[in-house]
C-alpha positions in Angstrom: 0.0 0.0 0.0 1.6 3.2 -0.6 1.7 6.2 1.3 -0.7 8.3 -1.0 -3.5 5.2 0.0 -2.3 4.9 3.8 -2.1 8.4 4.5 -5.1 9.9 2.2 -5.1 13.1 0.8 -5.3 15.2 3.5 -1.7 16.0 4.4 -0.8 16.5 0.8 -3.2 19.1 0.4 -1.9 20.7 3.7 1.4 20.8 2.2 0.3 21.9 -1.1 -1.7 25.1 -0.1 1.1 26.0 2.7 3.8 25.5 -0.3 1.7 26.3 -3.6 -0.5 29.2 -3.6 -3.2 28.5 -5.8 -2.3 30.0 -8.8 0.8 28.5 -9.0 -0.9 25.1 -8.9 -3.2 26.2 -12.0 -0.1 27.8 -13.8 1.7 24.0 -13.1 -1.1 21.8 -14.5 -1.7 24.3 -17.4 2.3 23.7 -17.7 2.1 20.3 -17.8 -1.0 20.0 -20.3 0.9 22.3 -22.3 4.2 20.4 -22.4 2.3 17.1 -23.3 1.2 18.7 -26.2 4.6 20.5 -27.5 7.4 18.5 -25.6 8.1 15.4 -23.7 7.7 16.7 -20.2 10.3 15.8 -17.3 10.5 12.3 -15.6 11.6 13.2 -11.4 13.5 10.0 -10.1 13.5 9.7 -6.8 16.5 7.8 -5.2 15.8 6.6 -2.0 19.3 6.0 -1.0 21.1 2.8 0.3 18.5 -0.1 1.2 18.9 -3.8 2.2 22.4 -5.1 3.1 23.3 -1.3 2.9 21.6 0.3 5.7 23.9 3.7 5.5 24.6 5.5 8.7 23.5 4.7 11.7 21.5 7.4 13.7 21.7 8.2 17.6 19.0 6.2 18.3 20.1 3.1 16.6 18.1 3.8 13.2 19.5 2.6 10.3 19.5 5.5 7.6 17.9 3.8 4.4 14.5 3.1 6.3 14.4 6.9 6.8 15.4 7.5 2.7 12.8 5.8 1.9 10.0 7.1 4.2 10.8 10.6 2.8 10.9 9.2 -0.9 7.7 7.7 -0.9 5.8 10.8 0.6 7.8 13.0 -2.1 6.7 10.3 -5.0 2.7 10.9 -3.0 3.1 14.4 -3.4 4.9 15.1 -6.7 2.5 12.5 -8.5 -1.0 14.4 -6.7 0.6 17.7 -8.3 0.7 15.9 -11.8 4.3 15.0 -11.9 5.6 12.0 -13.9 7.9 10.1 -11.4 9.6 7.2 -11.2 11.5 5.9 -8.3 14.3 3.8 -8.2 13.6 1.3 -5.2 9.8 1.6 -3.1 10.9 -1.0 -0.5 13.8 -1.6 1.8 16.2 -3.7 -1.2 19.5 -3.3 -2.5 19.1 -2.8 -6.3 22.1 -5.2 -6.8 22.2 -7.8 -9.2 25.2 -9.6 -9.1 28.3 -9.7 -6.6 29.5 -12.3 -3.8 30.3 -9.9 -1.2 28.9 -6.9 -0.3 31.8 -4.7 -1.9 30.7 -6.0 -5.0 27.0 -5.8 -4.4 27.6 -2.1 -3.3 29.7 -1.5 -6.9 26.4 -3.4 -9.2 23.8 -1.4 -6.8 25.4 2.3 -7.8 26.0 1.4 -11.4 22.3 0.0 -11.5 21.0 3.3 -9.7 22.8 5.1 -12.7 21.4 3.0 -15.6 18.1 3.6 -14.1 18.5 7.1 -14.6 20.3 7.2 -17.7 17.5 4.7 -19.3 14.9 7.4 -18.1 14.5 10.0 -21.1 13.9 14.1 -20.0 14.9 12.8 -16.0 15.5 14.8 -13.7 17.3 13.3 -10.4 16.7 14.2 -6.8 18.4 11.8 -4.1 17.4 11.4 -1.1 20.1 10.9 2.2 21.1 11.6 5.5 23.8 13.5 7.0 26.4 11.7 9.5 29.6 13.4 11.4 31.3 12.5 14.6 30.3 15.3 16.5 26.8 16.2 17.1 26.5 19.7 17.1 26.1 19.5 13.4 22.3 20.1 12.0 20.3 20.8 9.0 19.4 19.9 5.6 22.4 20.7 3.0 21.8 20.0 -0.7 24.7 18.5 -3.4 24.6 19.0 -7.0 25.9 17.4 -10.1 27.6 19.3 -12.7 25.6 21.8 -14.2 22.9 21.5 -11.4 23.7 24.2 -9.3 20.1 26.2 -9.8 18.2 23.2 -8.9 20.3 22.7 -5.7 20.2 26.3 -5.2 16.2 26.1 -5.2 16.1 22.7 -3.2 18.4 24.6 -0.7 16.3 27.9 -0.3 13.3 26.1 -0.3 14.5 23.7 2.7 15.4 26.6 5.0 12.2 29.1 4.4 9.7 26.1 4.7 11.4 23.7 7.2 14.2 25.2 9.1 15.1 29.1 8.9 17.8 28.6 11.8 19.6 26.2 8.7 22.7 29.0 7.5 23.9 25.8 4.8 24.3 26.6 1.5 24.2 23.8 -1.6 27.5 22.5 -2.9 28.6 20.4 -5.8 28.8 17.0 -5.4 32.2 15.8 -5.4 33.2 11.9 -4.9 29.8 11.1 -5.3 29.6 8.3 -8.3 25.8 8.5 -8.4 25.7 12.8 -9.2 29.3 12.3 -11.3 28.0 9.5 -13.7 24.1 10.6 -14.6 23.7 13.1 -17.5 20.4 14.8 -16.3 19.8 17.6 -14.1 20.6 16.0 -10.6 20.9 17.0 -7.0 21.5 15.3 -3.8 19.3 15.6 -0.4 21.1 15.8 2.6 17.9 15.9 5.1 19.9 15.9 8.8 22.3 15.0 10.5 21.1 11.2 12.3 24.3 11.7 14.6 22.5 14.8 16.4 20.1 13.6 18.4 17.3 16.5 18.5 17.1 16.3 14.5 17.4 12.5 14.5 13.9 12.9 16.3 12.8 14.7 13.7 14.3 13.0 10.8 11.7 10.0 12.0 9.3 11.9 12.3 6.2 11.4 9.7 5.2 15.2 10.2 8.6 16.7 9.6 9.0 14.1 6.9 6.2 15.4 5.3 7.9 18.7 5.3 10.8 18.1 4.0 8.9 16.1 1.2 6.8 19.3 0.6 9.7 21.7 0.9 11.3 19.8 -2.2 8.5 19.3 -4.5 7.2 22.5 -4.2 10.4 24.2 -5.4 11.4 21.4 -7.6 8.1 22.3 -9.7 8.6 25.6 -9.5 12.3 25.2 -10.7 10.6 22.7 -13.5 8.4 25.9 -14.7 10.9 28.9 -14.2 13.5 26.9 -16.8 10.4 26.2 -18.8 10.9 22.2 -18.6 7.4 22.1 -17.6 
């Protein structure tokens, strides 16, 4: 059952009035019915990251990162879909999207390279990965948004977006993405979600939280359609 179905509509209409006035949600679907007509409109994949074997960081709490990826994923698949996006995501349960390898080094290597055909099999995509921050020390907080080459406007929008609507205590600004073999190897526009940090514990609480996930999920469609419009892909 997905999250659109187990939750209803009600929070996704919360988050699109609080996000969307109304008149940008007419100028959107009039976008969209527009672009079906005159060009292939943009796919959004959604990369819930890590899953399975590869649980990513562990939070404070003892929560293992990819559970959290995904819960955010599927409420930002809910939401972009109710808004009339075309989405796809890339894994909708807690699995590794590995398909060959003996150990989990090589299942790691086919799991990113499969993430990256996914995405380079998807014509007019348009990438948004979703993570979660980790350091040593816990003092550090708040969303922070990565971008591949060429993708600085969309993180720049993602990043703005996060701090007006979720956090306006967050000073982070978006970065490129560098080492990351997901953002370096896709050809589309593509940005990376860092929601929190899990290793401080107030946001960790948060971060688990289905209400601040819807947030963040709302945070990063709304300006992820807007972006979409403003660069006239939609």
């Amino acid at each position: 059952m997905s999250y659109f179905k187990k939750y209803g509509i009600f929070y996704v209409l919360v988050c699109a009035v609080a996000l969307l006035s109304a008149a940008l949600l007419s100028r959107l679907g009039s976008a969209i019915a527009v672009s079906s007509a005159q060009t292939p409109a943009p796919v959004i994949v959604i990369d819930a990251g890590h899953g399975g074997e590869d649980g990513g960081a562990l939070s404070v709490s003892g929560v293992r990162e990819s559970g959290i990826n995904l819960e955010i994923s599927l409420r930002l698949n809910d939401l972009l879909r109710f808004l009339g996006a075309d989405t796809r995501m890339i894994r909708t349960e807690d699995v590794s999207v590995y398909t060959e390898g003996d150990t989990i080094a090589a299942k790691k290597v086919s799991d990113i390279r499969n993430r990256v055909a996914f995405v380079q099999n998807t014509p007019n995509a348009v990438l948004i990965s979703i993570h979660q921050n980790h350091f040593a020390e816990e003092k550090y907080r708040g969303a922070q948004v990565f971008y591949a080459t060429g993708s600085e406007a969309l993180a720049e929008a993602l990043q703005s977006s996060l701090i007006a609507q979720v956090d306006p205590a967050n000073h982070r600004a978006c970065k490129p993405a560098r080492d990351v073999y997901l953002m370096e190897h896709v050809s589309c526009p593509a940005a990376l979600v860092e929601c929190g940090f899990l290793s401080n514990y107030a946001e960790e609480q948060l971060l688990r939280d289905p209400s601040y996930q819807k947030k963040l999920a709302a945070a990063i469609a709304g300006s992820l359609l807007t972006y979409l419009e403003d660069t006239n892909e939609i």
